[in-house]
Structure formats: structure tokens, C-alpha cells
Biopython code that builds the backbone (N, CA, C, O; Angstrom):
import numpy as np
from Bio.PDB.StructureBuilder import StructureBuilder

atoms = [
    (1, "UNK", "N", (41.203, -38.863, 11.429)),
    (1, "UNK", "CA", (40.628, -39.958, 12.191)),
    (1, "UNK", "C", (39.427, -40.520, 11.440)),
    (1, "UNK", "O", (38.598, -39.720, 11.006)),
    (2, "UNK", "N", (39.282, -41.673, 11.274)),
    (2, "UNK", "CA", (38.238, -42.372, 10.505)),
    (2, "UNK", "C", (37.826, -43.603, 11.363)),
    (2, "UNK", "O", (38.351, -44.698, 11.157)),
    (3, "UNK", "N", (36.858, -43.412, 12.353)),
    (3, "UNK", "CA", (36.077, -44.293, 13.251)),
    (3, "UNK", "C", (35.927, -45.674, 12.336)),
    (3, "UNK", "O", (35.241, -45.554, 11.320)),
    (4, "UNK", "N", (36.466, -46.872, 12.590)),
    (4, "UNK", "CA", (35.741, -48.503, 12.530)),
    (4, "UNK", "C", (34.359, -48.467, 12.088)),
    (4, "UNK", "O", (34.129, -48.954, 10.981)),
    (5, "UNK", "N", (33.323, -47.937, 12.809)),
    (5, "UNK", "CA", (32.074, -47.950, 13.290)),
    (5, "UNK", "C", (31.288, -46.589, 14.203)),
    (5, "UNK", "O", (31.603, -46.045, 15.261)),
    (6, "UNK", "N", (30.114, -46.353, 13.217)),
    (6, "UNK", "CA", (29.659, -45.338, 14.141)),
    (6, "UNK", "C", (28.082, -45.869, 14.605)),
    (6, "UNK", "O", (27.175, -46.481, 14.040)),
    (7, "UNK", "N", (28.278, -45.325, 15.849)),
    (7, "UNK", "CA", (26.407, -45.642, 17.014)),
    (7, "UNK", "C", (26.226, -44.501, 16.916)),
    (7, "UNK", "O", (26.971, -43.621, 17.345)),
    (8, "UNK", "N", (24.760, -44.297, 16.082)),
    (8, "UNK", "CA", (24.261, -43.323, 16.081)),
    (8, "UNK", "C", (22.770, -43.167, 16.869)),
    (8, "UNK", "O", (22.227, -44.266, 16.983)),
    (9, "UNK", "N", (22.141, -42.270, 17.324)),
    (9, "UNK", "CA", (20.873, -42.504, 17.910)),
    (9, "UNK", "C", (20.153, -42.051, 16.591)),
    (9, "UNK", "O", (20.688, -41.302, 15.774)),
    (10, "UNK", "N", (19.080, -42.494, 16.477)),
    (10, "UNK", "CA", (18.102, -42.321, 15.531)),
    (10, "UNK", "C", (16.593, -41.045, 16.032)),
    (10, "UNK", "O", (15.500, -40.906, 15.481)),
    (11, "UNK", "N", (17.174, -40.328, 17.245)),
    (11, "UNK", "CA", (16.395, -39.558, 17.920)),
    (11, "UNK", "C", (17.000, -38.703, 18.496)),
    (11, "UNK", "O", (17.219, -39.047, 19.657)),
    (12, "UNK", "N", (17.626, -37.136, 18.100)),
    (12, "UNK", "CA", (18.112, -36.475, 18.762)),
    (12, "UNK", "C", (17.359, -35.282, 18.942)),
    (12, "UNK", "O", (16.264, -35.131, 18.400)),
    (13, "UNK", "N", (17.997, -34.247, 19.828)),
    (13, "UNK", "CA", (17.145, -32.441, 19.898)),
    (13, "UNK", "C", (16.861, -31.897, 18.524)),
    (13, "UNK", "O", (15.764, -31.778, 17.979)),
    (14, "UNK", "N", (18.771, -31.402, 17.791)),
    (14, "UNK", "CA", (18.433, -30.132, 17.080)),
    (14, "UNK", "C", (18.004, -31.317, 15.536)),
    (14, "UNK", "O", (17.574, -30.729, 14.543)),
    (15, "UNK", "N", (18.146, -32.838, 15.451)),
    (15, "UNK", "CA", (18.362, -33.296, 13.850)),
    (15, "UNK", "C", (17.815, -34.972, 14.089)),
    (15, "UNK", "O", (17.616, -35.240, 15.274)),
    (16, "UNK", "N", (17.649, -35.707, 13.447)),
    (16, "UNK", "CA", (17.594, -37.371, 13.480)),
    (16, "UNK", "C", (19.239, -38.051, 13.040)),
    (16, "UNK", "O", (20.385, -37.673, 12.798)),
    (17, "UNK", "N", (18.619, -38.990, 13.117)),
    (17, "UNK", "CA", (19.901, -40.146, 12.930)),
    (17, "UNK", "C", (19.805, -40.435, 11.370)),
    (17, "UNK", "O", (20.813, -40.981, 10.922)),
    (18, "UNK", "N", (18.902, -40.206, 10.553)),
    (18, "UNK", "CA", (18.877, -40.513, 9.561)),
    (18, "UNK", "C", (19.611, -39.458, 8.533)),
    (18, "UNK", "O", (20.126, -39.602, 7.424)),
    (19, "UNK", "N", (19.453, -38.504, 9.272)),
    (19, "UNK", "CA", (20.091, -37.060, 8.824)),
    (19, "UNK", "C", (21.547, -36.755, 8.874)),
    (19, "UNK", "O", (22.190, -36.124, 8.035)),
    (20, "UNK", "N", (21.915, -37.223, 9.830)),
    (20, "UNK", "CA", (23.068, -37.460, 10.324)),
    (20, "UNK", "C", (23.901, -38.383, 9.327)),
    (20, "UNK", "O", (24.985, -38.049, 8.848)),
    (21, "UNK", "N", (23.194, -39.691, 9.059)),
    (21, "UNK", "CA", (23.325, -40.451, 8.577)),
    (21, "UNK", "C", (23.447, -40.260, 6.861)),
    (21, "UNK", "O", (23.951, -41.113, 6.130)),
    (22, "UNK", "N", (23.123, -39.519, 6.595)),
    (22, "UNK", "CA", (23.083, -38.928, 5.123)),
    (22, "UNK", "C", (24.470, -37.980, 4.624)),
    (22, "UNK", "O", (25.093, -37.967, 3.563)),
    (23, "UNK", "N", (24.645, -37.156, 5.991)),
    (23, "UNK", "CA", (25.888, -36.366, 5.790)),
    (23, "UNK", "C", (26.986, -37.090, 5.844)),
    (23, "UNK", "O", (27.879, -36.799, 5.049)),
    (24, "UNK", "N", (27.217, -38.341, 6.904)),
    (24, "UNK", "CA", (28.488, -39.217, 6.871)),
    (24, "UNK", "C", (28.468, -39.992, 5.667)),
    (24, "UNK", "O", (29.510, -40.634, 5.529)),
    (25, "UNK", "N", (27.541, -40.164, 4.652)),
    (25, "UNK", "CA", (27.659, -40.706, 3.151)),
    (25, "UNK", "C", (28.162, -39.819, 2.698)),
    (25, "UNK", "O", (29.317, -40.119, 2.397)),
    (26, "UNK", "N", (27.852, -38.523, 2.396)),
    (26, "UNK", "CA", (28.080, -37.741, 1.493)),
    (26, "UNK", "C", (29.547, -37.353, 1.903)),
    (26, "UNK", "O", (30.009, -36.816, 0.896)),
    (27, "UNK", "N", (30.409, -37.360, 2.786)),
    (27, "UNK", "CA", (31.504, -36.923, 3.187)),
    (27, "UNK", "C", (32.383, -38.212, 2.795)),
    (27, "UNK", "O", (32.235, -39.219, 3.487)),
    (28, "UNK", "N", (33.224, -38.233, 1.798)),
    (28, "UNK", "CA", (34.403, -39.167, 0.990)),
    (28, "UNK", "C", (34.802, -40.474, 1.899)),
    (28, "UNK", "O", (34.697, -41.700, 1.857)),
    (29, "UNK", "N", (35.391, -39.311, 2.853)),
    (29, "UNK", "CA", (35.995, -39.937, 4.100)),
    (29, "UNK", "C", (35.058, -41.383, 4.771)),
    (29, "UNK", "O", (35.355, -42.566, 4.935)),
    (30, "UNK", "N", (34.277, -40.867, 4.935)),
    (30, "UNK", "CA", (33.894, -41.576, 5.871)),
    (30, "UNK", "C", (32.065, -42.162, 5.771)),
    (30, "UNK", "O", (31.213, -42.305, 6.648)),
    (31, "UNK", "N", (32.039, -42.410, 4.077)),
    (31, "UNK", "CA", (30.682, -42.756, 3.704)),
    (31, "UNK", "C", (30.998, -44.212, 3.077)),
    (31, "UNK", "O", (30.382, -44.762, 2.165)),
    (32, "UNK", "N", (32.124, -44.702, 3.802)),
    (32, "UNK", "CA", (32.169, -46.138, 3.484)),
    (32, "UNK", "C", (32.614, -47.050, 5.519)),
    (32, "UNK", "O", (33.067, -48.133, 5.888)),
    (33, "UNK", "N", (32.132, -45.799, 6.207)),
    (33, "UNK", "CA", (31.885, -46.379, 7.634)),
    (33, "UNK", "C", (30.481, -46.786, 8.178)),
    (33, "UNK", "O", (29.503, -46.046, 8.284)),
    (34, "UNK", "N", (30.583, -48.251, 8.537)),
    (34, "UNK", "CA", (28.993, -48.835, 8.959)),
    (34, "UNK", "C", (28.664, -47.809, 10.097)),
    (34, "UNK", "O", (29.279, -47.099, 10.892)),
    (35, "UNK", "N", (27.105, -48.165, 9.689)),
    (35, "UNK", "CA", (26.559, -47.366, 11.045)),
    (35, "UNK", "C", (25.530, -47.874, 11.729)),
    (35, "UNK", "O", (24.512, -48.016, 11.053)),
    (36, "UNK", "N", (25.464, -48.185, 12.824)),
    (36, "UNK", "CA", (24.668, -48.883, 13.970)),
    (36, "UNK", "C", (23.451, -48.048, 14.008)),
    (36, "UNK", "O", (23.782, -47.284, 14.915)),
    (37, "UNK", "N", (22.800, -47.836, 13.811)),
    (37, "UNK", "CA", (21.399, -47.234, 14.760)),
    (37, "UNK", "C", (20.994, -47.580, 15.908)),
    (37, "UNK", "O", (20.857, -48.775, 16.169)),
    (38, "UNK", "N", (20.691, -46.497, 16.927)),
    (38, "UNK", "CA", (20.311, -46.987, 18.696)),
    (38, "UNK", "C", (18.639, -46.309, 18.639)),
    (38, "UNK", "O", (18.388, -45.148, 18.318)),
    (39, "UNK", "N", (17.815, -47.150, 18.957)),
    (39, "UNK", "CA", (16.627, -46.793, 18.288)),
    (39, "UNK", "C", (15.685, -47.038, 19.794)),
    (39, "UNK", "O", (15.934, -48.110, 20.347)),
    (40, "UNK", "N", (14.787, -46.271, 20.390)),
    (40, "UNK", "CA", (13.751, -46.401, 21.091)),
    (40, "UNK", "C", (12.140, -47.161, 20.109)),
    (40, "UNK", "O", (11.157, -47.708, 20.608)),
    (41, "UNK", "N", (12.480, -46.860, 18.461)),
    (41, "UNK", "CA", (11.362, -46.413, 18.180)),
    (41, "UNK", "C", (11.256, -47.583, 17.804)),
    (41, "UNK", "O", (10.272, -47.707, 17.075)),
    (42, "UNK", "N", (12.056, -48.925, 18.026)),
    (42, "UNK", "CA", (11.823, -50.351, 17.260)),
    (42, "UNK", "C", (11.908, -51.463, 18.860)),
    (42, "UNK", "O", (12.475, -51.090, 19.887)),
    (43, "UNK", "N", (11.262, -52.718, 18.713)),
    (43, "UNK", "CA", (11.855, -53.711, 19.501)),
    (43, "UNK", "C", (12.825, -54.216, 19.391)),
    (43, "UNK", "O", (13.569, -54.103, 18.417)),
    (44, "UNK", "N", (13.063, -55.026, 20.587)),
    (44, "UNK", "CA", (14.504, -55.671, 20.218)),
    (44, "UNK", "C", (14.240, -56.893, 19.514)),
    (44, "UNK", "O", (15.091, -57.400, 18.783)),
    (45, "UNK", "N", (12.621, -57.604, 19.776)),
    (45, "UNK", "CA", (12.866, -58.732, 18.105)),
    (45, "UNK", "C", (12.891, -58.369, 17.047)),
    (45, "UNK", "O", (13.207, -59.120, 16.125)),
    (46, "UNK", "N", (12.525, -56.962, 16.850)),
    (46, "UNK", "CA", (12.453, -56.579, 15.422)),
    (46, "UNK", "C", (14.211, -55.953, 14.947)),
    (46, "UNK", "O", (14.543, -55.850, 13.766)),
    (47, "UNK", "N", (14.826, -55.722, 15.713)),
    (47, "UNK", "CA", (16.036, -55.171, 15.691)),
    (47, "UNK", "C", (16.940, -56.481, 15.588)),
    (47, "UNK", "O", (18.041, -56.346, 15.054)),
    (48, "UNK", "N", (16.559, -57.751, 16.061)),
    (48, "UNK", "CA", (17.155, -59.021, 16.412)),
    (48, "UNK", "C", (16.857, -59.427, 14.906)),
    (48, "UNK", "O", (17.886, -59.760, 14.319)),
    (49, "UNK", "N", (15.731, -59.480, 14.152)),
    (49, "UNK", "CA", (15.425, -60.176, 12.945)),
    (49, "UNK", "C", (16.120, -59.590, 11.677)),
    (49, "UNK", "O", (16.028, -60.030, 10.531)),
    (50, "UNK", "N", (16.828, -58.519, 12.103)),
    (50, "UNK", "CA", (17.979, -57.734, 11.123)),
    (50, "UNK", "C", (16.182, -56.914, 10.301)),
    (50, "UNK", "O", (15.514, -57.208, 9.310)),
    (51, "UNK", "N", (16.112, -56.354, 10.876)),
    (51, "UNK", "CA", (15.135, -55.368, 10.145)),
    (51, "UNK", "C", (16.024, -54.169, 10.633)),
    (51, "UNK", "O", (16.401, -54.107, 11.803)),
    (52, "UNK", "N", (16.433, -52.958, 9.436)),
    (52, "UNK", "CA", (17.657, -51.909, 9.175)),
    (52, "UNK", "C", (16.476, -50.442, 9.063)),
    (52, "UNK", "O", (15.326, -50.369, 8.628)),
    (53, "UNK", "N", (17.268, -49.559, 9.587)),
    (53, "UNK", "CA", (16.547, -48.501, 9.700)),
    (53, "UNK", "C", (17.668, -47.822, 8.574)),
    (53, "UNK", "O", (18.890, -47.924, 8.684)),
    (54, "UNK", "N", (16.888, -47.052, 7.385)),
    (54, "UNK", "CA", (17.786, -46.426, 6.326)),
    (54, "UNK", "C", (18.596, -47.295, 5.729)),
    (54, "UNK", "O", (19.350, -46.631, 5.018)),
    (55, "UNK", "N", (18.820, -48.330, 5.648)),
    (55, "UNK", "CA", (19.467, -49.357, 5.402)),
    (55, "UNK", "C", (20.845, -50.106, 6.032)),
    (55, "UNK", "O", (21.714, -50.838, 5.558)),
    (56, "UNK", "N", (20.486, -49.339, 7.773)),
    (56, "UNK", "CA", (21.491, -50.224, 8.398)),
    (56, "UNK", "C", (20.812, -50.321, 9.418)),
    (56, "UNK", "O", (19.774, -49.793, 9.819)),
    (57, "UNK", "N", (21.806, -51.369, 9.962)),
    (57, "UNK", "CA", (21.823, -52.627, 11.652)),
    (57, "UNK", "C", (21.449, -51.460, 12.503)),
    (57, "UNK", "O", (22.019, -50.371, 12.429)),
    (58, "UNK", "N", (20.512, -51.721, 13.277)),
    (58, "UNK", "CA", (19.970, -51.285, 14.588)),
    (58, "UNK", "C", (19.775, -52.361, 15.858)),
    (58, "UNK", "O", (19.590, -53.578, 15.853)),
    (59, "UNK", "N", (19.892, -51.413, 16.922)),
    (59, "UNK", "CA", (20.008, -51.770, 17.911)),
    (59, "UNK", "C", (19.012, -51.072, 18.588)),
    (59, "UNK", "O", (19.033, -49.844, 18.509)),
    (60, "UNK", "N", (18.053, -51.682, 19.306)),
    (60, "UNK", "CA", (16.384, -51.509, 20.124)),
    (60, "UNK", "C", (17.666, -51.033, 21.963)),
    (60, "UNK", "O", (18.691, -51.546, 22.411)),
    (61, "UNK", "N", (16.644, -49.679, 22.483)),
    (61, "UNK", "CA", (17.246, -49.353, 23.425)),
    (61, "UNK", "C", (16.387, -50.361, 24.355)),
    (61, "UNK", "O", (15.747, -51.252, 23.796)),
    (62, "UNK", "N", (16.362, -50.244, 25.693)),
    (62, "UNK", "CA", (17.631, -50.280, 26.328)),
    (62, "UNK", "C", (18.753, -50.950, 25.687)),
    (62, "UNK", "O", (18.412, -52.082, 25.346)),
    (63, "UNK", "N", (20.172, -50.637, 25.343)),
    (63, "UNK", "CA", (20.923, -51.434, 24.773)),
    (63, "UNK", "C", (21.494, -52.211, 25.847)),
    (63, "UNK", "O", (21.857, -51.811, 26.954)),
    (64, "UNK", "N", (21.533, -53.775, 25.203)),
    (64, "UNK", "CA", (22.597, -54.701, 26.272)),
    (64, "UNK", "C", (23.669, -54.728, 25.611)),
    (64, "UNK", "O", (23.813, -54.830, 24.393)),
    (65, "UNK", "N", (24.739, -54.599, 26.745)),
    (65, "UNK", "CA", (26.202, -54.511, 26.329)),
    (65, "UNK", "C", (26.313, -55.758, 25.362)),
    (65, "UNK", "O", (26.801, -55.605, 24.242)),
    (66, "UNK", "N", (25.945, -56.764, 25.712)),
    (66, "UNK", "CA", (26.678, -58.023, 25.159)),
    (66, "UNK", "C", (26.223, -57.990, 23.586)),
    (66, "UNK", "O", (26.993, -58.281, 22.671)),
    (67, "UNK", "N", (24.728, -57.557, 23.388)),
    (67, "UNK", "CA", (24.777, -57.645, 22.215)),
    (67, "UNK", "C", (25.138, -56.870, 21.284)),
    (67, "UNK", "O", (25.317, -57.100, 20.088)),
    (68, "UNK", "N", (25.288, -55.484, 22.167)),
    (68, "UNK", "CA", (26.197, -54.209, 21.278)),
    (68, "UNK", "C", (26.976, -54.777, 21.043)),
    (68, "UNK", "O", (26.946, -54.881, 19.817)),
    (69, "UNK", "N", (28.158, -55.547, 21.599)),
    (69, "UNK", "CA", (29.425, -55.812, 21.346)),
    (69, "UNK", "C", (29.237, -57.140, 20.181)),
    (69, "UNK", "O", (29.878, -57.382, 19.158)),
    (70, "UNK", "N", (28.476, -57.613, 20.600)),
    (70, "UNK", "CA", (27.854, -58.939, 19.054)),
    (70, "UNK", "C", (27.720, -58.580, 17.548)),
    (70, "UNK", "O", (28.054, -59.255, 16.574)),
    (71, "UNK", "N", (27.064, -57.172, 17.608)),
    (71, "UNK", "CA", (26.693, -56.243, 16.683)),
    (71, "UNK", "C", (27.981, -55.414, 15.613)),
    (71, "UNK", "O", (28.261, -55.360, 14.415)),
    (72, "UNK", "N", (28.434, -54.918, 16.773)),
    (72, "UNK", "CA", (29.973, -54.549, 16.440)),
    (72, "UNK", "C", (30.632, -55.586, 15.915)),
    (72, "UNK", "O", (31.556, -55.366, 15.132)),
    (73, "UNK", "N", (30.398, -56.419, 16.133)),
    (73, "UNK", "CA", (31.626, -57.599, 15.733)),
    (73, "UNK", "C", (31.200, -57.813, 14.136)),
    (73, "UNK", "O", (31.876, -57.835, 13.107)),
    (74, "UNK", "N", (29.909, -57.946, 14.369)),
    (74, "UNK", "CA", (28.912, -58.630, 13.138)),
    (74, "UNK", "C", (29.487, -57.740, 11.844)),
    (74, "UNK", "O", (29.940, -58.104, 10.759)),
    (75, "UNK", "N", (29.252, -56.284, 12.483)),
    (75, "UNK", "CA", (29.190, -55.419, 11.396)),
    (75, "UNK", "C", (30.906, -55.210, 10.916)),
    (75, "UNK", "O", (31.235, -54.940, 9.761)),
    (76, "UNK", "N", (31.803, -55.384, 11.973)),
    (76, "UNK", "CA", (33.067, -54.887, 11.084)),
    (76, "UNK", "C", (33.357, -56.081, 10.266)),
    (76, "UNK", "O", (33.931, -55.934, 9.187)),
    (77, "UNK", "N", (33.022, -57.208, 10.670)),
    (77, "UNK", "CA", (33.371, -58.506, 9.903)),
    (77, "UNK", "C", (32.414, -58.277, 8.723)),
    (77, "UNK", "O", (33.075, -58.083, 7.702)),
    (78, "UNK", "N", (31.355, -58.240, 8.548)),
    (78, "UNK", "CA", (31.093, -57.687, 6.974)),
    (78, "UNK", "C", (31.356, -56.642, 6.212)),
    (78, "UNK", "O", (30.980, -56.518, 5.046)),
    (79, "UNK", "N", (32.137, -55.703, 6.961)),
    (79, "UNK", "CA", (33.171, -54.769, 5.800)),
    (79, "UNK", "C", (33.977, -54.781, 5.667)),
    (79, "UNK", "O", (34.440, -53.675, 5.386)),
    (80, "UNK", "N", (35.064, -56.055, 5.720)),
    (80, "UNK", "CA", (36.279, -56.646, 5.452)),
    (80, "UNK", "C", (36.127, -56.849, 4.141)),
    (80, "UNK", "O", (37.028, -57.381, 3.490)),
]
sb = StructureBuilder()
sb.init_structure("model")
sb.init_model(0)
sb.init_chain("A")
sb.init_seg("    ")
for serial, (resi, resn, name, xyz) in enumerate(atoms, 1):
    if name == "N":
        sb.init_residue(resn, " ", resi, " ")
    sb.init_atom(name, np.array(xyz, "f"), 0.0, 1.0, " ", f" {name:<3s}", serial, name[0])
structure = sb.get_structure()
């Protein structure tokens, strides 16, 4: 199974999102899958102005559906 797209939080218990984010590069499979960041630690204009945490698209929590789904769109259409 090789996910489209992964939402990752950038704030978890036992690790970060950035960490996380390092191992899905390093794994063949699946270090050519975009990855969303869900971030408390940014606004949503700053998340809106395409400012990238680790060098990808984030998304400022509370997330709104509509623009998750905007985001998603955004991002699989630039890895075509």
C-alpha cells in the first residue's frame, strides 16, 4: 500500500512530525509521497502564504475541511 498523500501532525507524545517525516524519505517506497503538516505551532495566514515546515505544505489547526480538501488537491496535482 502506498498512500497518495500523508497528514502528518507536527506534534506528537512518543516523536515529532519532522521525525516521522525523515523516516518516510528514507524508506524507497514511499519517500516520493507528499506530506501535509497539521500544525498548532503556525497560523493559518502563515500556513495560507505557503510558508512549509521541513520543506512541506502545512496546514494551521483548527483544520477547515474545505481547505484540507483544497490542499490535497493542490498537492497531488503538483506530483503529477
Amino acid at each position: 500500500f502506498r498512500p497518495d498523500v500523508i497528514l502528518l501532525d507536527i506534534m506528537m507524545p512518543e516523536t515529532d512530525g519532522a521525525e516521522v517525516a525523515a523516516q518516510i524519505e528514507a524508506d524507497p517506497e514511499l519517500q516520493s509521497t507528499p506530506i501535509i503538516f497539521l500544525t498548532a505551532l503556525l497560523t493559518k495566514p502563515e500556513t495560507k502564504s505557503g510558508l512549509r515546515i521541513e520543506g512541506h505544505r502545512s496546514l494551521a489547526k483548527p483544520i477547515d475541511i474545505p481547505e484540507l480538501i483544497d490542499r490535497i488537491e493542490e498537492t497531488l496535482l503538483r506530483a503529477l
